[in-house]
N, CA, C and O atoms as a printed pandas DataFrame, in Angstrom:
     atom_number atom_name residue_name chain_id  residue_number  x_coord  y_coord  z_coord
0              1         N          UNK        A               1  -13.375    9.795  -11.407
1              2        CA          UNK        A               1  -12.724    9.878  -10.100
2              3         C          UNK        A               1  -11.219    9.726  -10.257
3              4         O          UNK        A               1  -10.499   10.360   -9.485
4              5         N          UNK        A               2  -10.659    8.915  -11.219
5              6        CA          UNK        A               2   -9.363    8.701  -11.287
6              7         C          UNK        A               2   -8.757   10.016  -12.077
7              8         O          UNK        A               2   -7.571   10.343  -12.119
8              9         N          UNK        A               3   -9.776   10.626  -12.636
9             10        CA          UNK        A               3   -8.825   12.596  -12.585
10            11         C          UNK        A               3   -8.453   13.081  -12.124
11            12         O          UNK        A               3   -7.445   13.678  -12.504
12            13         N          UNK        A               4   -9.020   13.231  -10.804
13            14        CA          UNK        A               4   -9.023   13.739   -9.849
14            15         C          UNK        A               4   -7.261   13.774   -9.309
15            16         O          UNK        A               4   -6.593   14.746   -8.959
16            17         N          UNK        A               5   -6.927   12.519   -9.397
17            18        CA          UNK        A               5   -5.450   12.007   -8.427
18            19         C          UNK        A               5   -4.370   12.185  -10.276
19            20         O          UNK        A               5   -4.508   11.799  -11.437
20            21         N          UNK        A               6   -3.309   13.061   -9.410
21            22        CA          UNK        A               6   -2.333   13.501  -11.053
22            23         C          UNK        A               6   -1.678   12.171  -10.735
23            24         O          UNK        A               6   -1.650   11.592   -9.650
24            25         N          UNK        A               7   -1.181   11.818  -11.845
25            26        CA          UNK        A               7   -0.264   10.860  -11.903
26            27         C          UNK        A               7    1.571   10.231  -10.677
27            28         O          UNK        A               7    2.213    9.234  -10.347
28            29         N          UNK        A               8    1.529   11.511  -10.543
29            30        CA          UNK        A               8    2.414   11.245   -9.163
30            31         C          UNK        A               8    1.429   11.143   -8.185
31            32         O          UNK        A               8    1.846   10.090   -7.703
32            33         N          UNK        A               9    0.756   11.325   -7.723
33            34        CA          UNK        A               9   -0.192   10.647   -6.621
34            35         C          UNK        A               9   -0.947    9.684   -6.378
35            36         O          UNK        A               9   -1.372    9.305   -5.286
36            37         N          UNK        A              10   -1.241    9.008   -8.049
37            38        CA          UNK        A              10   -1.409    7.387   -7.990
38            39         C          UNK        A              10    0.111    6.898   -7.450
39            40         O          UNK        A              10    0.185    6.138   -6.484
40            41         N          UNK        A              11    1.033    7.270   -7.978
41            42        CA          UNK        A              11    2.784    6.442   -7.907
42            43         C          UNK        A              11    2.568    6.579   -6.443
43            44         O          UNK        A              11    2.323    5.560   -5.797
44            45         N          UNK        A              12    2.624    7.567   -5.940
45            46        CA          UNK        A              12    2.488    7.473   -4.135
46            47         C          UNK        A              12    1.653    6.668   -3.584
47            48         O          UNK        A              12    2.087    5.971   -2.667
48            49         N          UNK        A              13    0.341    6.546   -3.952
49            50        CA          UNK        A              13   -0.728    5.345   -3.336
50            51         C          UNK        A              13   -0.233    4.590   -3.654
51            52         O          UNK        A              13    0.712    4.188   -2.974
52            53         N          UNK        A              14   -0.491    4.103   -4.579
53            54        CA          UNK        A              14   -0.093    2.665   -4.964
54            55         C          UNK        A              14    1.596    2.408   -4.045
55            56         O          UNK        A              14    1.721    1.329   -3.467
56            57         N          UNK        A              15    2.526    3.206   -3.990
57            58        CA          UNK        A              15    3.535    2.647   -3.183
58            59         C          UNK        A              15    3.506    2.783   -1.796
59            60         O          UNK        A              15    4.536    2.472   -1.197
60            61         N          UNK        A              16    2.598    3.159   -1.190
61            62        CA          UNK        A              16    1.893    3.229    0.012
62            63         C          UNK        A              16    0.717    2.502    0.516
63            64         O          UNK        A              16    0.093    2.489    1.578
64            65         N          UNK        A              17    0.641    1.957   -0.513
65            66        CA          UNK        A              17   -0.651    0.871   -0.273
66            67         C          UNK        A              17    0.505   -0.715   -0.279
67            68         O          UNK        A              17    0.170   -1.821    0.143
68            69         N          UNK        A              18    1.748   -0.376   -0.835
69            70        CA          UNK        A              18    2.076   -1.604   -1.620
70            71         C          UNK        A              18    2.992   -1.829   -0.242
71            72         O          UNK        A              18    2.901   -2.968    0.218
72            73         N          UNK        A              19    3.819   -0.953    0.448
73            74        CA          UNK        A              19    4.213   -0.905    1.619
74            75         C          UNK        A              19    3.745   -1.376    3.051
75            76         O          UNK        A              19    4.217   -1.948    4.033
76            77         N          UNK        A              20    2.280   -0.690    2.529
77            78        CA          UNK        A              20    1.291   -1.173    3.993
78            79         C          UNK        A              20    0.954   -2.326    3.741
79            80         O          UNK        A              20    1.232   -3.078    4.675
80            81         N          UNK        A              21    0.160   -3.144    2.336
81            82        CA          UNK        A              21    0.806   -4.596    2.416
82            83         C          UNK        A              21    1.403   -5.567    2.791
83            84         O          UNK        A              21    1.018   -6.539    3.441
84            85         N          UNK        A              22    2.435   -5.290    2.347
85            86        CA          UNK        A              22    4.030   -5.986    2.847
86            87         C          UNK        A              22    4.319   -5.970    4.744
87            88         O          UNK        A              22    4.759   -6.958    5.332
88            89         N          UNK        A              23    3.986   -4.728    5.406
89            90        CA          UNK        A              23    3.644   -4.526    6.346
90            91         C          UNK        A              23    2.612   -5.370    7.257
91            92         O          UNK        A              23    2.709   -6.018    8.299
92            93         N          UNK        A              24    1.511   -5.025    6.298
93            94        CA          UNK        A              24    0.653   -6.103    7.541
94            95         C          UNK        A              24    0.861   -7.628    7.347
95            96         O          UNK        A              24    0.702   -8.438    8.259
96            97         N          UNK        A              25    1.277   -7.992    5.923
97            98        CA          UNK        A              25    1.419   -9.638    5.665
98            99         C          UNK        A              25    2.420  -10.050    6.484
99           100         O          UNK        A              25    2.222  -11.154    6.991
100          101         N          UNK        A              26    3.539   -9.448    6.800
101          102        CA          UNK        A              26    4.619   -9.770    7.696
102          103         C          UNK        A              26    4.208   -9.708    9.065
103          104         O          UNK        A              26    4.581  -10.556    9.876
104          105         N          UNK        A              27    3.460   -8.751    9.368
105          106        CA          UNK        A              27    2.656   -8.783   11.043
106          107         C          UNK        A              27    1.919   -9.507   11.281
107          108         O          UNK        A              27    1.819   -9.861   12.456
108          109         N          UNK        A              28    0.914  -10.161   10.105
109          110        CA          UNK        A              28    0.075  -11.697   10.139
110          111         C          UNK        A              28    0.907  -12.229   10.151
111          112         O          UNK        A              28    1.122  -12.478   11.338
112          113         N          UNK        A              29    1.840  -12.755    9.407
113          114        CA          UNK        A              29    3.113  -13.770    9.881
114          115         C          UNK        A              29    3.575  -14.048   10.628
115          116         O          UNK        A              29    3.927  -15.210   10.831
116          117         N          UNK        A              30    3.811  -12.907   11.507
117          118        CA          UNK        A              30    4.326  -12.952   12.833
118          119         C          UNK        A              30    3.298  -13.820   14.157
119          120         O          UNK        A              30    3.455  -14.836   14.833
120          121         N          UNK        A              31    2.296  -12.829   14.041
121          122        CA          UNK        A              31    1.358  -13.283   14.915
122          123         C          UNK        A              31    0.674  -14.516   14.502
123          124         O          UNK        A              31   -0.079  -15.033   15.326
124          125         N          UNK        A              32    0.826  -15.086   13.307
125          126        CA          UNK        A              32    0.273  -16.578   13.275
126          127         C          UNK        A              32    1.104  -17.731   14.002
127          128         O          UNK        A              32    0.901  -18.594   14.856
128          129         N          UNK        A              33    2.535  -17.111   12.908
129          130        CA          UNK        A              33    3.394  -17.869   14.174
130          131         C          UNK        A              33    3.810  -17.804   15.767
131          132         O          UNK        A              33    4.523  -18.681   16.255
């Protein structure tokens, strides 16, 4: 399965996953506080 995705399109997930992360941990943050 990981053939499938060329190597610039892991670099994009992964920095789109790593974004949306950062994203929601800061929006739990928010809303906890």
């Amino acid at each position: 399965m990981a053939e499938r995705f060329s190597r610039r399109d892991m670099l994009r997930i992964s920095a789109v996953a790593g974004v949306g992360t950062a994203l929601g941990a800061g929006l739990v943050s928010e809303l906890v506080r």
